[in-house]
BATORPA-59938 format. One record per residue (C-alpha): residue in three letters; residue number from 1; x, y, z. Coordinates in Angstrom, 2 decimals. Layout:
BEGIN
[pt 'ALA'; NUM; [X; Y; Z]]
...
END
This chain:
BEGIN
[pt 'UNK'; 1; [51.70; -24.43; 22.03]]
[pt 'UNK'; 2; [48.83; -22.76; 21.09]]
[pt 'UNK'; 3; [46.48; -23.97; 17.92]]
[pt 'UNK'; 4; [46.75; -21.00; 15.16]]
[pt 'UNK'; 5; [43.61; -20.57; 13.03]]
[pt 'UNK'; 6; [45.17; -19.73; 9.68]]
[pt 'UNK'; 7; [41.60; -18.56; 8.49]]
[pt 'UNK'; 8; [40.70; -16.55; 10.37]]
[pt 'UNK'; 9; [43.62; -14.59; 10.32]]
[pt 'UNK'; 10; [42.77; -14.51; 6.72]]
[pt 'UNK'; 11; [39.73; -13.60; 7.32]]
[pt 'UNK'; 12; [38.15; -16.46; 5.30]]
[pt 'UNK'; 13; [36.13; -19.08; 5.54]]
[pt 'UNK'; 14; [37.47; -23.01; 5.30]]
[pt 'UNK'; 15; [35.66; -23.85; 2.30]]
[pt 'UNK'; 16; [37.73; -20.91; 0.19]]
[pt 'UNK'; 17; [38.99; -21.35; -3.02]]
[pt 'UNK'; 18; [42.81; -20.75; -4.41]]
[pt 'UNK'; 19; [41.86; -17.76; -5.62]]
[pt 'UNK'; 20; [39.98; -16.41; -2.55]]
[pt 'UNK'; 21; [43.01; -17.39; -0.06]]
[pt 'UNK'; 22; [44.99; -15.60; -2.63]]
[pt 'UNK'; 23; [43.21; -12.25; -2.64]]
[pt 'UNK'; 24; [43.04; -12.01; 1.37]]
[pt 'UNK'; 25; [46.32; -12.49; 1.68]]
[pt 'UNK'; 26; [47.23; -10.32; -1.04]]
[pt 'UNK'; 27; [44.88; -7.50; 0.65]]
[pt 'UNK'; 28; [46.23; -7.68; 3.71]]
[pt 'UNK'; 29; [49.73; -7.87; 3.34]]
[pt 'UNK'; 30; [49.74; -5.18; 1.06]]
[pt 'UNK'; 31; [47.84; -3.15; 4.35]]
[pt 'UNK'; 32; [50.52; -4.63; 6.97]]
[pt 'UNK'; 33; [53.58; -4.65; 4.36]]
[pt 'UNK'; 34; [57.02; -3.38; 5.99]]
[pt 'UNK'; 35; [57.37; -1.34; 3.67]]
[pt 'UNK'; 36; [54.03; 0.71; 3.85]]
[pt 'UNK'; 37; [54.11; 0.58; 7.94]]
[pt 'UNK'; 38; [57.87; 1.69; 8.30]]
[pt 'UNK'; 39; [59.04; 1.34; 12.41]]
[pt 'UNK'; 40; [55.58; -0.29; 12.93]]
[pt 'UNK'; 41; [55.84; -3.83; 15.23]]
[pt 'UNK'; 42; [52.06; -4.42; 15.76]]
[pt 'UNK'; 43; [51.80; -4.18; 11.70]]
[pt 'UNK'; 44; [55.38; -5.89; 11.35]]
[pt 'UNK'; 45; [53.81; -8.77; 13.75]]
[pt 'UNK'; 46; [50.66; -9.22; 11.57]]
[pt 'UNK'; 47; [52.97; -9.16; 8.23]]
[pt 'UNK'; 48; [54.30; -12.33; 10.05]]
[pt 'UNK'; 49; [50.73; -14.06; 11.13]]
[pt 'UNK'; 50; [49.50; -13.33; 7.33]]
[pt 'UNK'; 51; [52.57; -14.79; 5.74]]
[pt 'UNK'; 52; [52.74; -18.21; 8.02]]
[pt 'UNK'; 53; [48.86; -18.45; 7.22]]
[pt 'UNK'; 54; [49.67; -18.06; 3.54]]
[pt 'UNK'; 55; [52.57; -20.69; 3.85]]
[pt 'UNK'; 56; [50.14; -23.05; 5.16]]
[pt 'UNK'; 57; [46.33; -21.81; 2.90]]
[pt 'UNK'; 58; [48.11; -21.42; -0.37]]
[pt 'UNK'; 59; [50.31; -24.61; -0.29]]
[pt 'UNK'; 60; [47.70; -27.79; -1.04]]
[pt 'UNK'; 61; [49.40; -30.36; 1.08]]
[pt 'UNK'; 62; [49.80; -28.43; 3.82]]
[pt 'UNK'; 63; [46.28; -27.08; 3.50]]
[pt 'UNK'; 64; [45.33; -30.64; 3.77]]
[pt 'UNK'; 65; [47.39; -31.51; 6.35]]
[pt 'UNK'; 66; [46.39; -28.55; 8.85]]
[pt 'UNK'; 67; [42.66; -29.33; 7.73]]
[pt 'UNK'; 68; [43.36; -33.15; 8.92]]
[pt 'UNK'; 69; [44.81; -32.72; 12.24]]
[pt 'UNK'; 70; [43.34; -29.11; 13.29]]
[pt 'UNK'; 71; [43.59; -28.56; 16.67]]
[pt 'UNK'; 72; [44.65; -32.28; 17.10]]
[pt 'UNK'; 73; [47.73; -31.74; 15.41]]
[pt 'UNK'; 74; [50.73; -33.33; 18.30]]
[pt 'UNK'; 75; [48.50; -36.51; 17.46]]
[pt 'UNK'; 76; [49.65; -35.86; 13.63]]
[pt 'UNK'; 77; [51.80; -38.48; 12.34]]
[pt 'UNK'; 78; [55.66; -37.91; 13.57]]
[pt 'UNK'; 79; [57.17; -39.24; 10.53]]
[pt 'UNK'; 80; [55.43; -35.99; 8.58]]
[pt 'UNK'; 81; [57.61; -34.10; 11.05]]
[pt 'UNK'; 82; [60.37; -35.35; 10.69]]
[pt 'UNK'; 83; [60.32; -35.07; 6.86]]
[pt 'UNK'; 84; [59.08; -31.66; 6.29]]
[pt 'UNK'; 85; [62.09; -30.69; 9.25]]
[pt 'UNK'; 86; [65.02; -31.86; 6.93]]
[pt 'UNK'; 87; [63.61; -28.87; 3.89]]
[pt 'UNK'; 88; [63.37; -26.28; 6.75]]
[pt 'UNK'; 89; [67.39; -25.45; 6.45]]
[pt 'UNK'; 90; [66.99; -25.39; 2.91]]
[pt 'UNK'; 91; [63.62; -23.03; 2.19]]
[pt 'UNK'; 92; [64.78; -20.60; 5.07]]
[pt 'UNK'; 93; [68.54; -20.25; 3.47]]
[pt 'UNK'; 94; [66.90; -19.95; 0.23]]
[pt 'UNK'; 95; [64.34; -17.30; 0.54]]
[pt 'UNK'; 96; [65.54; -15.28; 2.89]]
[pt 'UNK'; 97; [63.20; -16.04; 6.57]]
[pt 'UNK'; 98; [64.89; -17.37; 9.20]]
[pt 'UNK'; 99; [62.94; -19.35; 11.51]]
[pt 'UNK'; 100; [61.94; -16.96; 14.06]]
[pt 'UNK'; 101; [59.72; -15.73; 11.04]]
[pt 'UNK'; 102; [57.38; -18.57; 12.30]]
[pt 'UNK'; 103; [55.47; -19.84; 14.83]]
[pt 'UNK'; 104; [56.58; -22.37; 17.51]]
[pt 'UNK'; 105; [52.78; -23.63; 16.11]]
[pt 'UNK'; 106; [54.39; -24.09; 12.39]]
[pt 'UNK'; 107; [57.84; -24.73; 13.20]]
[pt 'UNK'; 108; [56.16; -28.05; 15.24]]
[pt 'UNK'; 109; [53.32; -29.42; 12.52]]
[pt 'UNK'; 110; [55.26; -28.58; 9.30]]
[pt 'UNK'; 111; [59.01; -28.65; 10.51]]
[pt 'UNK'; 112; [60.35; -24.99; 9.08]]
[pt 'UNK'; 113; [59.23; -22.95; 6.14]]
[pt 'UNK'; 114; [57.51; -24.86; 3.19]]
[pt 'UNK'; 115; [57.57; -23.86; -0.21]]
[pt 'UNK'; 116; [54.01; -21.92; -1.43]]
[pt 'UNK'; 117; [53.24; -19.87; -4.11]]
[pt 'UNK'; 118; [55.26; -17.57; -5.83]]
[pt 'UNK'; 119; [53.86; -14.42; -4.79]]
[pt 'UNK'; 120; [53.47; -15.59; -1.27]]
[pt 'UNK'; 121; [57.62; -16.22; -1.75]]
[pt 'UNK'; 122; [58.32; -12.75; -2.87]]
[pt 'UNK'; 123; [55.89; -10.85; -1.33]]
[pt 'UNK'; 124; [55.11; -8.78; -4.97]]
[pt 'UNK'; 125; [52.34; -6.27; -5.10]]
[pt 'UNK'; 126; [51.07; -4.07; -7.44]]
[pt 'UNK'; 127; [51.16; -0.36; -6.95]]
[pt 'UNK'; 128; [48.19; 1.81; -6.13]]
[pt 'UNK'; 129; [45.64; 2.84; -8.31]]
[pt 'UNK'; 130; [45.15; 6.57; -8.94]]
[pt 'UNK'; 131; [41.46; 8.16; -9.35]]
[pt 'UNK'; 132; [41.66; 11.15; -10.87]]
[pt 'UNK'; 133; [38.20; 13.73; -12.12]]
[pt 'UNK'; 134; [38.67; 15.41; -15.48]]
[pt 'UNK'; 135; [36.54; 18.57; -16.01]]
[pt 'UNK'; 136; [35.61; 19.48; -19.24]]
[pt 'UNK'; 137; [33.25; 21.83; -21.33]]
[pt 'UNK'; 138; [30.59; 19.61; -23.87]]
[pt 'UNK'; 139; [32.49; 21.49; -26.69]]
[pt 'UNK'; 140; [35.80; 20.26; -25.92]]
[pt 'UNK'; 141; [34.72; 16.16; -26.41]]
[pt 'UNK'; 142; [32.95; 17.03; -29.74]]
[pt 'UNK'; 143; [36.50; 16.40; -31.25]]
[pt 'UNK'; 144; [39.21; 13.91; -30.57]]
[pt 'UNK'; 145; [42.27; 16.21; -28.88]]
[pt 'UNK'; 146; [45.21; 16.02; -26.85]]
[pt 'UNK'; 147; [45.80; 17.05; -23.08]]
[pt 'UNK'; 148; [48.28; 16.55; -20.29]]
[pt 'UNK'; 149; [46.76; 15.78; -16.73]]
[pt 'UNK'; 150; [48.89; 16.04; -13.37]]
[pt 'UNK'; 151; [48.74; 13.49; -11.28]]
[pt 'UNK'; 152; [50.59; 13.29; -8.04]]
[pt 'UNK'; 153; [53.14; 16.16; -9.69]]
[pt 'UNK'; 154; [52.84; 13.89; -13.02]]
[pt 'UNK'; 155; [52.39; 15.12; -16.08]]
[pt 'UNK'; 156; [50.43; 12.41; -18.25]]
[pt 'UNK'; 157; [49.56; 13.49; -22.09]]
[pt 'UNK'; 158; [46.38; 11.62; -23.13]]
[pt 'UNK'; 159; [44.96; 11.61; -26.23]]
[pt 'UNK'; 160; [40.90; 12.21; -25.29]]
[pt 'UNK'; 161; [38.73; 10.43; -27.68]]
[pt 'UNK'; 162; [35.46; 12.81; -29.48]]
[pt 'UNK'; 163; [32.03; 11.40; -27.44]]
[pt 'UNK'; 164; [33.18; 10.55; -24.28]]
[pt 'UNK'; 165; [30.48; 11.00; -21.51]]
[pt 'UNK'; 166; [29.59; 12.51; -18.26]]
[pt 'UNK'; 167; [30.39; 10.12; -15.62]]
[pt 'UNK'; 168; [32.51; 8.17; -17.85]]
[pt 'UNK'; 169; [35.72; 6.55; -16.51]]
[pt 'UNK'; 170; [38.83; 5.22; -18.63]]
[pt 'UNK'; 171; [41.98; 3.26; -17.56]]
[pt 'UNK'; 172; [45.51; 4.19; -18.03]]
[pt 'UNK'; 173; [47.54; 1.18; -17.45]]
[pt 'UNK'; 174; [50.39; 1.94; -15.52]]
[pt 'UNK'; 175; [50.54; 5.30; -14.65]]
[pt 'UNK'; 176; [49.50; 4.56; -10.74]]
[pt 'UNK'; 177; [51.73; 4.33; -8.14]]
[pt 'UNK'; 178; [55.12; 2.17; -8.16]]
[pt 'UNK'; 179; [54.82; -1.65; -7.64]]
[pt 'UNK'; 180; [56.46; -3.31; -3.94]]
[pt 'UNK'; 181; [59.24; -5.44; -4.63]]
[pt 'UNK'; 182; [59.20; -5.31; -8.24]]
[pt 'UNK'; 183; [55.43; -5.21; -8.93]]
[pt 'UNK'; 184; [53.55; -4.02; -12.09]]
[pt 'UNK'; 185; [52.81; -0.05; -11.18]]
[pt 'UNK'; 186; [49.13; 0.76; -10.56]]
[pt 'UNK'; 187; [46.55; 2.00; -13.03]]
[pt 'UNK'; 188; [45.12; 5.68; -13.44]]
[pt 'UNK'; 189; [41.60; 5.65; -13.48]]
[pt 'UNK'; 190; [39.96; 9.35; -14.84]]
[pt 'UNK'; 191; [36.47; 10.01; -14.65]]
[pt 'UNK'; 192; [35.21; 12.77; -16.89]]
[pt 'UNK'; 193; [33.22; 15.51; -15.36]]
[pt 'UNK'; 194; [31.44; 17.49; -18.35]]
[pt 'UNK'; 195; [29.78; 20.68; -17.91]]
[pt 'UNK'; 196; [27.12; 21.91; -20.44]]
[pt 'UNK'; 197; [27.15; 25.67; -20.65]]
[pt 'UNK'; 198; [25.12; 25.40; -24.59]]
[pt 'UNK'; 199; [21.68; 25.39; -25.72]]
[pt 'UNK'; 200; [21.70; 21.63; -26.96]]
[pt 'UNK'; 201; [20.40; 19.04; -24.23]]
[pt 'UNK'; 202; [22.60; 15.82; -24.78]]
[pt 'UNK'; 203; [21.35; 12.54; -24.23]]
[pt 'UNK'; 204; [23.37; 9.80; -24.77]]
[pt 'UNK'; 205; [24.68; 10.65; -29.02]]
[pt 'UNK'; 206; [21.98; 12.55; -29.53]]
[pt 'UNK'; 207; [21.61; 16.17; -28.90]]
[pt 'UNK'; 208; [18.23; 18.38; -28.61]]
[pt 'UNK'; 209; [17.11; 22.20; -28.49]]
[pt 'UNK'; 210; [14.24; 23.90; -28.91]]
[pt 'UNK'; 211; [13.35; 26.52; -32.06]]
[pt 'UNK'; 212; [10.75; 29.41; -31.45]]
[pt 'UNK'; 213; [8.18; 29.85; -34.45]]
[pt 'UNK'; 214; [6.24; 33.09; -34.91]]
[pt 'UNK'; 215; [2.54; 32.29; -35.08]]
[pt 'UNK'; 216; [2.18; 33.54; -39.15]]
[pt 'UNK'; 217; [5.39; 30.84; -40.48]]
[pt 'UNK'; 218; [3.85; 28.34; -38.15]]
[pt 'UNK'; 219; [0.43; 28.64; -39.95]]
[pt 'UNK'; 220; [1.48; 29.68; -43.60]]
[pt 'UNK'; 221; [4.79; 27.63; -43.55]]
[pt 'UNK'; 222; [8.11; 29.03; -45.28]]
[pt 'UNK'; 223; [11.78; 28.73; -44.01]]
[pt 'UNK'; 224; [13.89; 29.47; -40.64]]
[pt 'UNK'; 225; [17.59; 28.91; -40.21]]
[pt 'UNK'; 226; [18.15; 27.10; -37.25]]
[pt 'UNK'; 227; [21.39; 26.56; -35.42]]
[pt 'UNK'; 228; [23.29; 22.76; -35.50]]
[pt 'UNK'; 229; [26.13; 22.52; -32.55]]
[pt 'UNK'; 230; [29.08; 23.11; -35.17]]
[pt 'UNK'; 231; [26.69; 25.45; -38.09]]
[pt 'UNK'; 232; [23.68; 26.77; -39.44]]
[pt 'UNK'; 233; [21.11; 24.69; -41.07]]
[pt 'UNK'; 234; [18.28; 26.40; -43.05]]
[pt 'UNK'; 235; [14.55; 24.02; -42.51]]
[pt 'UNK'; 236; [11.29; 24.53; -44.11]]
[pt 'UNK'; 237; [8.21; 24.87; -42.49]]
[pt 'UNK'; 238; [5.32; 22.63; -43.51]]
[pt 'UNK'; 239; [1.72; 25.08; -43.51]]
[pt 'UNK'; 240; [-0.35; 24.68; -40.09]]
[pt 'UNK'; 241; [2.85; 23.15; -37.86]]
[pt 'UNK'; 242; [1.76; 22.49; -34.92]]
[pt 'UNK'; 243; [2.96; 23.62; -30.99]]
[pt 'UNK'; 244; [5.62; 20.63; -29.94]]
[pt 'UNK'; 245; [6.35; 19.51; -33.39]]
[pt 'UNK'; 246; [9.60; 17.79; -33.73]]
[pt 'UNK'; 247; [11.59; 16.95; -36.69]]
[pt 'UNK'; 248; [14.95; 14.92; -36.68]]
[pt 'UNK'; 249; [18.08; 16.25; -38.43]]
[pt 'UNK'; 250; [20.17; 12.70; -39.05]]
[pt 'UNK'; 251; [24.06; 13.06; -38.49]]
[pt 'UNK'; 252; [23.81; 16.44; -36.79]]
[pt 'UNK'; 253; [24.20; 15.21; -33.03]]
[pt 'UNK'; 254; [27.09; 14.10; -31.14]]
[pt 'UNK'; 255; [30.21; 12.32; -32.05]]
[pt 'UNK'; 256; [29.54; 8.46; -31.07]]
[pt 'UNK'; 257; [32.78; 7.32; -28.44]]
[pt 'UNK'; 258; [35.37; 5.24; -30.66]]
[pt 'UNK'; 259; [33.63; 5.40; -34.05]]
[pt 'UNK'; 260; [35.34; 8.27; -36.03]]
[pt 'UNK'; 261; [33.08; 9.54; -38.52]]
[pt 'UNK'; 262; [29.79; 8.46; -36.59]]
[pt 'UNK'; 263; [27.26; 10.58; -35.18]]
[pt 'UNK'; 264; [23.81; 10.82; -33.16]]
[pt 'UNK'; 265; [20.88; 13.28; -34.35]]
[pt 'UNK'; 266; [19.96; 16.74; -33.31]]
[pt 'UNK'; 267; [16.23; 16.94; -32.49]]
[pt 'UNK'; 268; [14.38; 19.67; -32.99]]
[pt 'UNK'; 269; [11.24; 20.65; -30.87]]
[pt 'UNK'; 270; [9.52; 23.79; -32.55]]
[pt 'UNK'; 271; [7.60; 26.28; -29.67]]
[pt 'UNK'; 272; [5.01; 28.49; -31.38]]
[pt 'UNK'; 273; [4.99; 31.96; -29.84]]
[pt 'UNK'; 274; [1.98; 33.93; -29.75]]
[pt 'UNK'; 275; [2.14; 37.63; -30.84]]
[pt 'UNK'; 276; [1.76; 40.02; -28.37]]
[pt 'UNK'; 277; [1.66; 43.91; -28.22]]
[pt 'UNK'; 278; [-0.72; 43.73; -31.17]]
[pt 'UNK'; 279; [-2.15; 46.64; -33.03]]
[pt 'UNK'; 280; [-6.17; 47.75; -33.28]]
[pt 'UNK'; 281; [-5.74; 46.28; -37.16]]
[pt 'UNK'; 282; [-4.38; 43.22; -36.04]]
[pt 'UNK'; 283; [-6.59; 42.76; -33.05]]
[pt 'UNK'; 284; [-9.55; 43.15; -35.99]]
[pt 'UNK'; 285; [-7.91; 40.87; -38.40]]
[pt 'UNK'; 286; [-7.85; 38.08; -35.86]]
[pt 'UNK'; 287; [-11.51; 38.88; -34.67]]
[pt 'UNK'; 288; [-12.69; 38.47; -38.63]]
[pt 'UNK'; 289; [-10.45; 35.04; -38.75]]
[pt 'UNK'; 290; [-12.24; 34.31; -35.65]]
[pt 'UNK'; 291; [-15.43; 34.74; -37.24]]
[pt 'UNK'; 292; [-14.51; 32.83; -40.14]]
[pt 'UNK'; 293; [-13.70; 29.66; -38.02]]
END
């Protein structure tokens, strides 16, 4: 009879951990499952190989025993054997695998199916997870609302939290696909896709814009109103601003994600223009003022 390498049908390495023989064999019988490959032998064959190597991986004293006598093992100890073949009756009857489930290669160095972890027992998997893309306009996260998504021909209300941002991915728990065997349903994950179609540039909870200045408030000062992304805000204008100037209104930017009542800045970069289409007066005026300076 042939030696089996139970790692390598894994696909691990011999120093694994628990934990790592536990997530290869999860991964791949969740690919090969019955279930999932329905009239398939090649993937009903390798259901088979991954199980026996989990029966042996995920059990320690087997683990140690297959590690001991490797390829060596018809020099293993015969009393072993002989043991571990009075529990084969027993586990088979019990959860369900008859012995053809196994290997001639098991059946001979462990003596019938062995007990192993509880998952490797029932073969339980969780369902898939769903990825889903959410488009939205940058006015519609500036509040907290309600919408219903369809997701495989489900409808799913979510309630869509004010500040969420581009890119930004939440998780629904359980709205994936169904569990195998009685497994927890997958998760929903939605990433929000948020188009900008304002004036305001958002970065982050803070929005910006830019405010044109005629050349005269610019150098005499007085008072503009300027638009916020909800109102109108009216500003004074210090005397002499300058080109690029930038003042900070506190409070007036974007909802912050999760913290009701919190909010970035709006930043305001002023742009002087310069007159044009002037008259002969005004030409003159500005040649005296040039004079002057």
């Amino acid at each position: 009879m042939k030696f089996i390498d139970y790692y390598k049908i894994l696909g691990i390495s011999k120093t694994a951990t628990e934990k790592e023989i536990k997530a290869a064999y999860r991964k791949l019988a969740r690919k090969y499952h019955p279930d999932l490959n329905p009239d398939n032998k090649e993937a009903e064959a390798k259901f088979k190989e991954i199980n026996e190597a989990n029966e042996v991986l995920s059990n320690s004293e087997n683990r140690k025993k297959y590690d001991r006598y490797g390829e060596n093992w018809q020099r293993g100890e015969e009393y072993e054997r002989a043991q571990q073949q009075q529990q084969s009756q027993y586990h088979s009857a019990q959860h369900g695998f008859s012995e053809h489930d196994f290997s001639d290669f098991f059946e001979s160095m462990f003596g019938g199916r062995q007990s192993s972890s509880r998952q490797g027992r029932q073969a339980v998997f969780k369902g898939q997870d769903y990825h889903s893309d959410l488009h939205l306009d940058l006015k519609d996260v500036y509040t907290t609302h309600k919408q219903i998504l369809t997701v495989n021909n489900k409808k799913i209300r979510l309630t869509i939290p004010a500040g969420v941002e581009n890119g930004q991915v939440i998780k629904v728990n359980g709205k994936g696909g169904a569990g195998l065997n009685g497994g927890p349903n997958g998760d929903l994950y939605i990433k929000f896709v948020i188009n900008n179609r304002t004036d305001f540039k958002r970065d982050g909870n803070n929005l910006y814009t830019q405010v044109d200045l005629d050349l005269y408030t610019s150098l005499l000062g007085g008072e503009i109103v300027v638009n916020t992304f909800t109102d109108k805000v009216k500003l004074k204008i210090a005397p002499e601003t300058q080109n690029g100037t930038k003042v900070r209104l506190a409070g007036k930017g974007f909802p912050i994600y999760k913290k009701e009542g919190k909010f970035g800045d709006l930043i305001i970069t002023y742009n002087i223009k310069t007159p044009t289409n002037l008259s002969e007066k005004e030409k003159e005026l500005f040649r005296e003022l040039q004079k002057i300076g």
